[in-house]
N, C-alpha and C positions, 0 to 999 in steps of 0.2 A: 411459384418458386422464384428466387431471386436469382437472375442472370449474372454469372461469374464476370466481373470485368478483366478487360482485357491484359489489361497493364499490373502493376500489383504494387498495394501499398506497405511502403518503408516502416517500422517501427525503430524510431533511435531511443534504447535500453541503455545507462550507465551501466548496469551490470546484467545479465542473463545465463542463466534463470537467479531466481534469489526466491528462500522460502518465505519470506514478509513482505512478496510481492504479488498475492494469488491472486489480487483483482485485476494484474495486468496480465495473467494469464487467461483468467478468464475471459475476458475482454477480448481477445485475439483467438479463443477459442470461437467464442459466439461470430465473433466474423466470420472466421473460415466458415461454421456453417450456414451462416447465411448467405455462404456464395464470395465471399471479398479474399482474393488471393494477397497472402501477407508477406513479406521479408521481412528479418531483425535483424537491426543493427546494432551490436553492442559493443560499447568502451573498453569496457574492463571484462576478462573470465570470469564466470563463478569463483565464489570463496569459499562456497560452502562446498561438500563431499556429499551432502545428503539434498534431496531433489524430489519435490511432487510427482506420483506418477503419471500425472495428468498432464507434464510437458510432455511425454510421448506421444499424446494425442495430436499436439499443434504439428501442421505439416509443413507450417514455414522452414525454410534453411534459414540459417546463421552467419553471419559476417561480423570476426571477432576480430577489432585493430590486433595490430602482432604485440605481443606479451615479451620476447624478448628484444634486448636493444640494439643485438647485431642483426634483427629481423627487422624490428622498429625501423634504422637506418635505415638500408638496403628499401624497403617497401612503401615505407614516407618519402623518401626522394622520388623513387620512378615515379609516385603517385603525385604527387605533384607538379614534375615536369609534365607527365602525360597530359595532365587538366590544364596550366598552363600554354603547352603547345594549340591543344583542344581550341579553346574557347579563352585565348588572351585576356579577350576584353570582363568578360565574368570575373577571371581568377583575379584578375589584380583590381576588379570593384570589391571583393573578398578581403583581399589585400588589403585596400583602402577600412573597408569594416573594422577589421583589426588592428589595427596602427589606431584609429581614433577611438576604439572601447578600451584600451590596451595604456592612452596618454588619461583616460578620465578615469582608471579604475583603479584601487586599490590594492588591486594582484594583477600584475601587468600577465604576469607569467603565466598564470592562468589562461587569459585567453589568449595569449599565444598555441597552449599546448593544446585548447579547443580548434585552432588554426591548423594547426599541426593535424589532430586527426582528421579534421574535415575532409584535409586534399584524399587521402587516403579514401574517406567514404565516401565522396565524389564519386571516385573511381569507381567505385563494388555501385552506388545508387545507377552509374551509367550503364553499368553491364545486365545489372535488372532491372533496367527501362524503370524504374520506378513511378509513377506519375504523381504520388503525392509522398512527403515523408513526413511522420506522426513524431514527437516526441513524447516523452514522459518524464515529465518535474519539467520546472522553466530554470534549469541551471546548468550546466553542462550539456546536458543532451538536448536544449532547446538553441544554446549555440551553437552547438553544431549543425542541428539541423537549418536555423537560419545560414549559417556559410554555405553548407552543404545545396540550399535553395538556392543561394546566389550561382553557385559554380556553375548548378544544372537545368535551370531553368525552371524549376516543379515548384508549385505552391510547398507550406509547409503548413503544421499545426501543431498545438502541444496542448497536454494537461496540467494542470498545476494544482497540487494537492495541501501539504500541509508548510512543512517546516521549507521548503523550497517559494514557497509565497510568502509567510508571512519573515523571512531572512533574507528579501530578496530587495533591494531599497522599491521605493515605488518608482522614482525617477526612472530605472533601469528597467523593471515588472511592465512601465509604459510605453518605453522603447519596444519590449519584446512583443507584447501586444499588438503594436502600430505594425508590426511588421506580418505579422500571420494571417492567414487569412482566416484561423476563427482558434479558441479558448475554450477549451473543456474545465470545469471544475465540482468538486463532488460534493461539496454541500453547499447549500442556500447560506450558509455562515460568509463562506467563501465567496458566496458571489456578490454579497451585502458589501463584505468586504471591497473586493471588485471596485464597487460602481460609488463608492466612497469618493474615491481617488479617479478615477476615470472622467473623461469628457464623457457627457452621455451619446456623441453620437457616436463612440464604440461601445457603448453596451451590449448592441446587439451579435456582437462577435462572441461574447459571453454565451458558454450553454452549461447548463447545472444539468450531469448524467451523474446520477447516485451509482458506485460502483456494488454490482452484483453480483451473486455467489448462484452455483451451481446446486438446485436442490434438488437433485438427482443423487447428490451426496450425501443428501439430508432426510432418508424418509420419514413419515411423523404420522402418528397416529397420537390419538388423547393419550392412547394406553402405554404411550413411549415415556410419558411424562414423571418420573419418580416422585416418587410418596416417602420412599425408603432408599438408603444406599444401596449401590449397586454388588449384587452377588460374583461378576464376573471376575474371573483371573485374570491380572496384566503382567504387563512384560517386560513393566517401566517397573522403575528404582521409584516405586510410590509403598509406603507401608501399605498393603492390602486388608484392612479391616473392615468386611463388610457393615460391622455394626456402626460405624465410624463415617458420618456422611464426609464429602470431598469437596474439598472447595477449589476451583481450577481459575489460573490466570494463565493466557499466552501474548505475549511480546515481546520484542527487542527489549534484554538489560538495561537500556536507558535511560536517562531521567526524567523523558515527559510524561514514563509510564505508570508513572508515581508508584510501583512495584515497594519500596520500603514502606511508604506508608500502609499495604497490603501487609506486610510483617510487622509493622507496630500492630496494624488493625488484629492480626492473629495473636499476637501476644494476650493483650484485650481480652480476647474471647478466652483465652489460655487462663488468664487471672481469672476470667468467670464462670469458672469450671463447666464450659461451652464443650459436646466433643467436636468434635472436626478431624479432617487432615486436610492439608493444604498445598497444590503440585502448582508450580510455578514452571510453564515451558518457554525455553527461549534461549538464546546468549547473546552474547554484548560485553563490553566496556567493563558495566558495574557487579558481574558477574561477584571478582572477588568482596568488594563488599557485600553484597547482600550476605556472601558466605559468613563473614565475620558479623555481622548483623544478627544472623540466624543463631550463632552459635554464641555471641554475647547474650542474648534472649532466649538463652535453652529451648530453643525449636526444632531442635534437631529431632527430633522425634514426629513432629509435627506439621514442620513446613520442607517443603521439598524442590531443589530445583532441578529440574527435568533436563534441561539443556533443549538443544535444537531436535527438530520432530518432523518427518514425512508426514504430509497431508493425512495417507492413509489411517494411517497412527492416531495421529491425531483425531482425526475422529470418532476414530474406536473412544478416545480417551474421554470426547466430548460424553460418549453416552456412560459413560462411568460417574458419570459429576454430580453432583448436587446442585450446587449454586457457580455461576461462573463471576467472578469479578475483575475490574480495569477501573484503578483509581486514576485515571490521566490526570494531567494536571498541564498549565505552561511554565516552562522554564523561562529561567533571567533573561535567555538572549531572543527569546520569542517562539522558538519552537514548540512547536504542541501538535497531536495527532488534528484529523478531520474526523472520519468515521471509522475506526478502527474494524475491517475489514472480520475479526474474530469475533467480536459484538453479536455483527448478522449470521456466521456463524454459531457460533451458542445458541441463538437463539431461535434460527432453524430445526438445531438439534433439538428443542425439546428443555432446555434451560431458561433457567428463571436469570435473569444478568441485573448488576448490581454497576452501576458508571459514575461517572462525575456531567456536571454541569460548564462540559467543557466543548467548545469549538461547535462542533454539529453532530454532536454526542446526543442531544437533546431530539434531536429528526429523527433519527432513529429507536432511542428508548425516551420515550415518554412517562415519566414519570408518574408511576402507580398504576400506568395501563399497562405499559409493555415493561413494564421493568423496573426499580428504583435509580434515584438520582440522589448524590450526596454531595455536599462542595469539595471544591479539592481541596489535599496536604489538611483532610482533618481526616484521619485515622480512629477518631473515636466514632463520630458518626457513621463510618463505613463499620466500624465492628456492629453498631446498635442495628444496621439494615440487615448484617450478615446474623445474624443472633435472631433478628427479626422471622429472615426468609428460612432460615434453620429448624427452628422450632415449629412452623406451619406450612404443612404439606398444603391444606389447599390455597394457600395463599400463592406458594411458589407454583401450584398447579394452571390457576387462574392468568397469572402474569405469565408464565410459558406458552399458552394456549393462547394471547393475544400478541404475543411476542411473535410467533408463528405467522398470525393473520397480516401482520405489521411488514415482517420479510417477503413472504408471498406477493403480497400489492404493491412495494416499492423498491424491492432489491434485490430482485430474479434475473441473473445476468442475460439470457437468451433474450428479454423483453427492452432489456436498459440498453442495449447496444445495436439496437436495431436505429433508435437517432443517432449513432455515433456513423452507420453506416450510409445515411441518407447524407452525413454532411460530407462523407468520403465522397459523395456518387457526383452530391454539387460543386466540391472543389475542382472534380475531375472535368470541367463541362466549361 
């Protein structure tokens, strides 16, 4: 058994909890049980009202900067003087950090206000002896944790995932690097990426941890694998017609989730007298169009949007599906997913998934083994794959069933996080 350390490491979260974030919960879940005592720091409150039951499991407490501004005030001053009186010479090397990212940067304000909270987590990181603090994404909460380093004396490190890397300039992305003592990133896409632009003798700071899901949530047998639409009753605003197989999408309304081109692609099958139904879960930004979308395409019968969804739920919902699909794609200003954390879901559950040839989309579903691949923003070719996997049960059979073996061997969170925790034990040392 792994020896609990003594000290406990920081998690700095721009927001906690958030439902399109279950890989950082899992991640923090598998630590606690391997023994690694955790604290979260988070920026902002939750948004959402609705909440995985599986934060209840994490035993970390929470440290949420204050939300209002007669709070903000009052809490950001003391917090400030206290680290300033503390440790002079740290807070105003901090100081200095600031004033020169602040004359080279593009939004000065910004990282002032990353300044701002810093002194504040200072404070809360000194009271929990922290000894190491983690971030998540290299934007916000990797400058804070960098100030917050400098105040306190404690190594730091961050992940950097998708749209947080590739919108982040390189010039800057090297700075932060130079400064950490090591770089988590979740696909081989990403790390190619990386070491592009990198001096090679920080590669080695670079580690690729594929983020992992919980398949304790996932049980599977061959016989889980549908042939036929699902009989069960839901509880979702989805037309329930058992004879009527379901085609499932989950994301964020956004645009890299190429989510319209999934409503062209149903159209498609709509003109080719294809049955289907089609549950779209998620919210976002593009919410209203997709509505207008839908309803310009008389799909309203057909296509569905779910809105946002409890883990639990959702899973129910996975085993209701037929085919699951995520046409990603990259947007103009660069953003784009990595591995869309639902992917390895679906495809634990027992689902045949349908993706694009996008980011490190391709590590994951392997094209005609674990799954199809279609290019992205063509809608047509995604309807011929959905039409494809629709019409042949054992085709969808055979790709579920390797789909399965594919999550087991390389995206089992208890297994993936156990090097996340050897590099906690070496930072600490």
């Amino acid at each position: 058994m792994t020896q609990t350390q003594s000290r406990p490491v920081g998690y700095m979260l721009k927001r906690y909890p958030r439902l399109s974030e279950t890989f950082i919960l899992n991640e923090m879940r598998a630590l606690e049980r391997l023994g690694t005592e955790l604290h979260v720091f988070s920026l902002m409150r939750p948004a959402e009202t609705v909440t995985h039951p599986a934060v209840a499991e994490l035993r970390a407490s929470v440290t949420y900067f204050p939300e209002t501004w007669a709070a903000k005030i009052s809490a950001v001053a003391k917090a400030h003087a206290n680290v300033a009186l503390a440790v002079p010479v740290r807070y105003f090397h901090a100081v200095g950090l600031a004033l020169r990212w602040s004359m080279r940067s593009r939004r000065p304000f910004s990282v002032w206000k990353q300044f701002v909270r810093s002194g504040f987590m200072a404070v809360a990181c000194r009271q929990q002896r922290i000894q190491h603090l983690h971030a998540h994404f290299a934007s916000a909460p990797a400058t804070v944790a960098r100030l917050v380093s400098v105040m306190c004396n404690i190594p730091h490190s961050f992940s950097t995932h998708a749209k947080d890397l590739y919108m982040t300039p390189k010039k800057v992305m090297l700075r932060r690097i130079r400064w950490a003592k090591f770089v988590l990133t979740c696909t081989r896409h990403n790390l190619d990426y990386l070491r592009s632009f990198l001096p090679q003798r920080d590669w080695d700071k670079i580690h690729l941890i594929y983020h992992g899901i919980d398949l304790a949530a996932f049980p599977f047998s061959m016989g889980d694998i549908k042939t036929t639409a699902s009989n069960s009753d839901t509880e979702h605003v989805i037309p329930n017609v058992p004879s009527i197989p379901l085609i499932l999408s989950v994301g964020r309304l956004v645009p890299k989730k190429g989510l319209n081109d999934l409503i062209l692609a149903c159209r498609l099958l709509k003109l080719r007298r294809v049955k289907f139904r089609c549950a779209i879960v998620g919210e976002g930004p593009l919410r209203g169009e997709f509505e207008n979308q839908i309803s310009k395409l008389a799909l309203e019968g057909s296509v569905t949007l779910v809105g946002a969804m409890a883990h639990d739920r959702l899973v129910s919902l996975y085993g209701e599906a037929t085919v699951f699909a995520l046409p990603s794609h990259v947007v103009k200003d660069g953003d784009r997913d990595g591995i869309p954390n639902v992917l390895a879901e679906a495809m634990a559950a027992g689902l045949p998934v349908i993706s694009t040839c996008v980011s490190g989309i391709p590590e994951l579903v392997e094209d005609g083994r674990t799954g199809l691949l279609v290019g992205p923003k063509d809608p047509a070719a995604l309807a011929d794959a959905l039409e494809r996997l629709l019409g042949d049960p054992k085709r969808r059979q055979d790709l579920a069933a390797a789909a399965r073996r594919k999550v087991e061997d390389s995206f089992e969170c208890w297994e993936n996080t156990k090097p996340l925790q050897t590099l906690f034990q070496l930072a600490a040392n």
